[in-house]
C-alpha positions in Angstrom: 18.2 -31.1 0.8 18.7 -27.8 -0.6 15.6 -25.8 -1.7 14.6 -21.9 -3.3 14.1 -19.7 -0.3 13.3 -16.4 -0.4 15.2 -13.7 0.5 15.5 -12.8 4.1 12.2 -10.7 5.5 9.7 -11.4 2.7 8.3 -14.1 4.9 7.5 -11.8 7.7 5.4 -9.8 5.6 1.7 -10.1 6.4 -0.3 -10.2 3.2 -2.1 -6.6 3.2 -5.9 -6.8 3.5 -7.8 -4.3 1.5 -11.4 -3.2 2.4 -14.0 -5.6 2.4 -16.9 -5.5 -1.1 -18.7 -8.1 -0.1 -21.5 -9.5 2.6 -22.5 -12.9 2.1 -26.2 -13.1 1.7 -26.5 -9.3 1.6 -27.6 -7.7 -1.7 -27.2 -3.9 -2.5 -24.6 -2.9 0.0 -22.8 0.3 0.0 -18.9 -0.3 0.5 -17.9 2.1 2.7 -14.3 0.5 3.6 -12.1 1.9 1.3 -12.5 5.5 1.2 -13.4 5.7 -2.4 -15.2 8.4 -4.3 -19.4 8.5 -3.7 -19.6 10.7 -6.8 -16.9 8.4 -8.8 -14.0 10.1 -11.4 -15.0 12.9 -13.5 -17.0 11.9 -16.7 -14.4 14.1 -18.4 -11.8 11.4 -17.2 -14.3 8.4 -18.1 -14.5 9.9 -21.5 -10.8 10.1 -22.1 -10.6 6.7 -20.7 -13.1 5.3 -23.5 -11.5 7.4 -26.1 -8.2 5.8 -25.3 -9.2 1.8 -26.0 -9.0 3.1 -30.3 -5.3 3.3 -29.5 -4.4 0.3 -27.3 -2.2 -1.2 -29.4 0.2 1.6 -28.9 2.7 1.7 -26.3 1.7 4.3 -23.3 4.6 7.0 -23.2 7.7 6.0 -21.0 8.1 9.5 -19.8 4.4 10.5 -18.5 5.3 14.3 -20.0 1.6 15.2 -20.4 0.4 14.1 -17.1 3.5 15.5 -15.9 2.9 19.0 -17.3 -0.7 18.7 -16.3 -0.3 17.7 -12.2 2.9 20.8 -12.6 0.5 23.5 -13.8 -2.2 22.4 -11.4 -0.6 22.6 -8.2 2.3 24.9 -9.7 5.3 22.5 -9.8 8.5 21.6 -12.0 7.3 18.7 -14.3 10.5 17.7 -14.4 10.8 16.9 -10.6 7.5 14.9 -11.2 7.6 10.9 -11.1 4.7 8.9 -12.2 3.6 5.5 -10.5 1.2 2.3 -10.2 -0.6 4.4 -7.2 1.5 6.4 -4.6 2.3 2.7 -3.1 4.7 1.9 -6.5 6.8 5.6 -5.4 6.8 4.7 -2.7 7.8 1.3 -3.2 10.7 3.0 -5.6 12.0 5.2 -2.7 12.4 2.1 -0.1 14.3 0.2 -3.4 16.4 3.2 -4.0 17.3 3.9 -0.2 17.0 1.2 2.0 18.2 -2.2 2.6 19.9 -4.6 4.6 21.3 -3.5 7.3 18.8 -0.3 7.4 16.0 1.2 9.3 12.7 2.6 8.5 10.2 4.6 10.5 6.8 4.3 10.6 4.2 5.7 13.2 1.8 3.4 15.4 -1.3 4.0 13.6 0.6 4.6 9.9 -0.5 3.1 6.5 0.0 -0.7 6.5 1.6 -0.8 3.2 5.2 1.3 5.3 6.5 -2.0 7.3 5.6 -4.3 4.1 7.5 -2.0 1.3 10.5 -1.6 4.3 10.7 -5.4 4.1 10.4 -5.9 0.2 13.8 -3.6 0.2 15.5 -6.2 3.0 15.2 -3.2 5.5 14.0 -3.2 9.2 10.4 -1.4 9.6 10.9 0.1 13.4 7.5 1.4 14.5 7.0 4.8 16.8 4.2 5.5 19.0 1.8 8.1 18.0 0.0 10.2 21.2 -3.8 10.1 21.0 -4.2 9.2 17.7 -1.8 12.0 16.3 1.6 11.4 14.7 4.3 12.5 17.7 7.4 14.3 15.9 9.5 13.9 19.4 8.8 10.1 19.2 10.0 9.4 16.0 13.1 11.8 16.6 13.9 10.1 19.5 13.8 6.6 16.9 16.4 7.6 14.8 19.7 6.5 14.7 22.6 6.0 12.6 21.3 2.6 10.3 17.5 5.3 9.7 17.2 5.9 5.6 13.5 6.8 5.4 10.9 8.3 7.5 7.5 7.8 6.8 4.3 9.9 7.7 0.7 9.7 6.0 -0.7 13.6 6.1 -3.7 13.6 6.8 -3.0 10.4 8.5 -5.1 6.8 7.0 -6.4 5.4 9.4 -6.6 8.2 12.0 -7.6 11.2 9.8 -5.3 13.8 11.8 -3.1 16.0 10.9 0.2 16.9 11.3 1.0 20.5 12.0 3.0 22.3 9.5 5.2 23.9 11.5 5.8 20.1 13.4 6.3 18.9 9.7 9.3 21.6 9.5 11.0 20.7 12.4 11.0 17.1 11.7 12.4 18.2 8.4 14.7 20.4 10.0 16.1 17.5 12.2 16.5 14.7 10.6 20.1 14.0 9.4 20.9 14.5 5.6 21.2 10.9 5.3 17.6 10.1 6.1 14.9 10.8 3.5 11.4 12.3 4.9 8.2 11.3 2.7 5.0 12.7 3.4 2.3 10.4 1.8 -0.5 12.9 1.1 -2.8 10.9 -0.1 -5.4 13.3 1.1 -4.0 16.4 0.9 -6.7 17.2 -1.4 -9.3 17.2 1.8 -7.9 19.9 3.3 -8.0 23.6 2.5 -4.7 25.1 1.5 -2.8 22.5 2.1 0.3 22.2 -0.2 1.0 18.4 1.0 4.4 19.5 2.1 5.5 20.4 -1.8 6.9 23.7 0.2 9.1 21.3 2.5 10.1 19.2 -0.7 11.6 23.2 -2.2 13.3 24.0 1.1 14.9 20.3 2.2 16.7 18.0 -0.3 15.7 15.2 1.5 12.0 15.7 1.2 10.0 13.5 -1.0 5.9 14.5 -1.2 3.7 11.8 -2.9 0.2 12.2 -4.1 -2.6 9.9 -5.4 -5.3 10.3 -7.6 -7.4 6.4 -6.2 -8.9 9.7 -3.9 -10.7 12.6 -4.5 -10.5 12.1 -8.4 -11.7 8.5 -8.0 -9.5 6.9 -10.0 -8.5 3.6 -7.9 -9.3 1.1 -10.1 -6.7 3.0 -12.9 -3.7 3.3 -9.8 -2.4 6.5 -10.7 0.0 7.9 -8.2 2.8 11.0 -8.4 5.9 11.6 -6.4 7.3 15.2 -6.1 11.2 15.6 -4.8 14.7 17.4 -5.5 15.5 16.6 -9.3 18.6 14.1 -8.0 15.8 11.9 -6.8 13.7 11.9 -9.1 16.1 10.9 -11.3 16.9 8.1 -9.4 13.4 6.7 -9.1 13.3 7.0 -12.7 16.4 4.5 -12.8 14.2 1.8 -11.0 10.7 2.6 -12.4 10.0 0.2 -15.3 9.5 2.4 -18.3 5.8 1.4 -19.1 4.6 0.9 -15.5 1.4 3.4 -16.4 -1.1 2.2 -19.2 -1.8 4.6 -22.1 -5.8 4.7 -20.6 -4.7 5.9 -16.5 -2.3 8.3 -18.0 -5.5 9.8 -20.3 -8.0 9.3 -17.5 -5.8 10.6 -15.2 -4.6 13.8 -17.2 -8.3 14.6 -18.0 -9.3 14.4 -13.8 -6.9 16.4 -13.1 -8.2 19.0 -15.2 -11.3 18.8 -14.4 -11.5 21.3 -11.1 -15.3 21.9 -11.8 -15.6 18.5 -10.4 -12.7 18.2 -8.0 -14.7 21.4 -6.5 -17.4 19.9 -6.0 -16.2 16.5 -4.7 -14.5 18.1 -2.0 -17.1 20.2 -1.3 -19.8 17.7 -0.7 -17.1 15.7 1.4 -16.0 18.5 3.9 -19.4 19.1 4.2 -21.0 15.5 4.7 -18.1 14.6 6.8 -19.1 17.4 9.3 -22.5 15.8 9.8 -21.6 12.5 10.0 -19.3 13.3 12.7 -21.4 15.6 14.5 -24.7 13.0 14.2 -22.5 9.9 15.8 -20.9 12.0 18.6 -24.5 13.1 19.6 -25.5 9.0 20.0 -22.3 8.7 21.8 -19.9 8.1 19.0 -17.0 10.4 18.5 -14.5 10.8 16.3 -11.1 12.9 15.6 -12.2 16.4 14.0 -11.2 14.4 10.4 -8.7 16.1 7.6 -9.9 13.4 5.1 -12.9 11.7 3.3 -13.3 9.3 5.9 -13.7 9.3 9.8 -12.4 6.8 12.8 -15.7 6.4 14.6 -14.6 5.5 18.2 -16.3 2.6 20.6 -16.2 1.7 24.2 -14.1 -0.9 23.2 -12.9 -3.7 20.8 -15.9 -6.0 21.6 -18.6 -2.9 21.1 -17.0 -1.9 17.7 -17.0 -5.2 16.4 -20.5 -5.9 17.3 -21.0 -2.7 15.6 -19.6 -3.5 12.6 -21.5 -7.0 12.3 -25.1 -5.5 12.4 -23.7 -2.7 9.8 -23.1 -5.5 7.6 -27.3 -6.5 7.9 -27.8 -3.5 7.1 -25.9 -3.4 3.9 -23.0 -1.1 5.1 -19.4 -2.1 4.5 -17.1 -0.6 6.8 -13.7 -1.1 7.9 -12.1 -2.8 11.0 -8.5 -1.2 12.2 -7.7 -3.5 14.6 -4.8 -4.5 12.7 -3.8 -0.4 13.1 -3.6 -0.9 16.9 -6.8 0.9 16.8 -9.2 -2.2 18.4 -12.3 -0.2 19.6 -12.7 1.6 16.3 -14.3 1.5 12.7 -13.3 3.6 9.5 -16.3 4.9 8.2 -16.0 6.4 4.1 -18.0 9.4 4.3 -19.9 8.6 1.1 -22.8 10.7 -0.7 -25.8 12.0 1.5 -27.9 8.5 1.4 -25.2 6.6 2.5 -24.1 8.8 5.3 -27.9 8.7 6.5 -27.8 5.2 6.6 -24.9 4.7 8.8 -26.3 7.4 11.6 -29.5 5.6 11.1 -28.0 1.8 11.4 -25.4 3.1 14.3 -28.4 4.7 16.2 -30.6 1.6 16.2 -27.1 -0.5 17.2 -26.6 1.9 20.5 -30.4 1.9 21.6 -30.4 -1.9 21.4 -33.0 -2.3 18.5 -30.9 -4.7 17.5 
């Protein structure tokens, strides 16, 4: 008997898992999981948010102009070669829909964001994965993956979960090799973390087949409105435009999102407090016998002896009231993702993590 079936590939996708809020029986936890904002969006954005719900019966603008013209005078780029989505995951999601399919490849690194293989699949296209050397994205490896069927190249900089960073220069030369019929995206969700870092928008002016996306769930702490940019060569952009659904953004995330944006007083001081609390959170678990990657982000990948230590770990956070985040599922078994969060949080975590290693437990 003949039945509705899907198309070929969605069933291989495995369901993404997003960090966890919740400990049963626990009250008053901090969720660490999910490398949110401690200090939340800017009260500037909040306000244009609650300013916004006197004009909800209106239509939100199908262009995005102002928060166009706002992210282009920010970080000094063409508006026009801006595209607005549902988070960085819907560009994303418009690139693989745009250029991939059947019949297609698309790279993704060993320890990438979850969300490559699954939007790959959703297009009909083959995800191929490419080893990454010690927790750092190899440019050799993933050269050495492409062949003739290759249409996108992925790579998260600063990578999610690992928190390294790709070179700029190593960023060039992949750029520099890759055929003209394979598009290179740099996801940056957290280019903000790190000081004078473009998030490849000079790569995106020198190589047509550059695409740099951006987020604002972040730094401007604005996940729960999933806000997201895309920056690219104008013959791109205007063909994500051609699959973008014309109100995908709600008239409040487009205000919130246009007022974080300008709003650097805070975004100074966010990243401030991060680059600084991250320091000592990795320097305070590396002297209990912790370590972690020098991190590029708001988060770090706390490192065990191995899968059965982290885990354990991770259970008696969860007493404590700390939520953080297993990567097993990023081929990285023996290790947890730890949000760096505001000052009390961070204490917590050395605190709880020192009592789990000496056994007072």
């Amino acid at each position: 008997m003949n039945k509705i079936t899907p198309q070929p590939g969605i069933m291989d996708i495995a369901l993404y898992q997003g960090g966890q809020s919740h400990v049963a029986g626990v009250e008053h936890v901090i969720k660490l999981s999910s490398n949110e904002n401690p200090f939340g969006p800017s009260p500037k954005a909040i306000e244009a948010a609650r300013d916004s719900a006197a004009t909800l019966h209106r239509y939100p603008s199908t262009d995005h102009a102002p928060l166009r013209q706002a992210i282009g005078a920010r970080h000094r780029l063409d508006p026009a070669r801006l595209v607005c989505g549902v988070g960085s995951d819907e560009v994303l999601q418009f690139i693989a829909q745009a250029y991939a399919g059947p019949g297609d490849e698309v790279i993704y690194t060993e320890h990438g964001f979850s969300m490559y293989p699954i939007i790959a699949r959703m297009a009909g296209a083959m995800p191929v994965m490419v080893p990454e050397r010690d927790r750092h994205v190899d440019v050799d490896n993933i050269l050495s993956a492409v062949t003739e069927q290759t249409r996108i190249v992925f790579v998260t900089n600063p990578g999610n979960p690992t928190s390294t960073m790709i070179p700029e220069a190593e960023l060039a030369r992949l750029a520099e090799a890759l055929p003209q019929t394979c598009l290179m995206v740099i996801d940056g969700a957290y280019a903000e973390f790190v000081d004078g870092f473009d998030g490849g928008a000079s790569l995106v002016d020198r190589f047509e087949n550059v695409i740099m996306t951006r987020t604002f769930s972040k730094v401007y702490g604005l996940g729960g409105m999933r806000v997201g940019w895309g920056y690219a060569a104008q013959s791109i952009i205007d063909v994500l435009n051609r699959v973008r659904q014309p109100f995908n953004l709600s008239l409040t995330a487009l205000a919130a999102a246009e007022a974080a944006v300008n709003d650097v007083e805070f975004l100074t001081f966010c990243r401030a407090e991060n680059a600084r609390l991250r320091v000592w959170l990795s320097d305070e678990l590396a002297k209990i016998g912790v370590p972690s990657d020098a991190s590029c982000t708001n988060f770090i990948l706390a490192r065990f002896a191995d899968q059965a230590e982290a885990e354990a770990c991770d259970d008696y956070l969860k007493t404590q009231g700390l939520i953080v985040r297993r990567v097993a599922g990023y081929n990285l078994p023996n290790a947890l993702r730890i949000t760096v969060g505001d000052e009390d949080a961070c204490r917590r975590v050395v605190a709880a993590i020192t009592a789990f290693k000496g056994g007072a437990v």
